[in-house]
Steps between C-alpha positions, in 0.01 A plus 500: 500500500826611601522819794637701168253430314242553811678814567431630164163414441396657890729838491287563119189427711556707801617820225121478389369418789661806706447730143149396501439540894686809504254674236199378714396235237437270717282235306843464275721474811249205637553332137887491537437343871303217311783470254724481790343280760443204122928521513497352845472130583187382621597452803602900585230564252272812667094438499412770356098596505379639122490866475174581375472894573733715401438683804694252709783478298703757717477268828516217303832579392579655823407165691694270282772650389714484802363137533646432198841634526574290773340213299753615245846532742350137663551330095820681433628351842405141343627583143883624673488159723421281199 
């Protein structure tokens, strides 16, 4: 995948993440951070525990979303070198 295309695909994401966390539906915002985190190589790849109760979702997404930006800026580093 090409940064452009990377680009793309993650600026979409974070829209429906931050539309989705913004409204407080935070079960949807922890979906998008799965649908993230699968873009990543393996190797920058998050471990993310399942989310089981809705309840959680909110510190879920809380815990690992800044985890995952950096995850994020860490490829696109990798993707402008290559």
């Amino acid at each position: 995948m090409s940064l452009q295309e990377f680009d793309t695909l993650i600026d979409r994401m974070k829209l429906a993440f931050e539309g989705a966390d913004n409204l407080g539906q935070y079960v949807e915002a922890a979906k998008v951070l799965f649908q993230m985190n699968a873009q990543l190589p393996d190797d920058l790849q998050l471990i993310f525990e399942e989310l089981d109760d809705p309840e959680d979702a909110k510190s879920f997404v809380k815990q690992y979303g800044a985890e995952l930006k950096y995850a994020i800026v860490n490829y696109r580093q990798r993707l402008m070198i290559s």
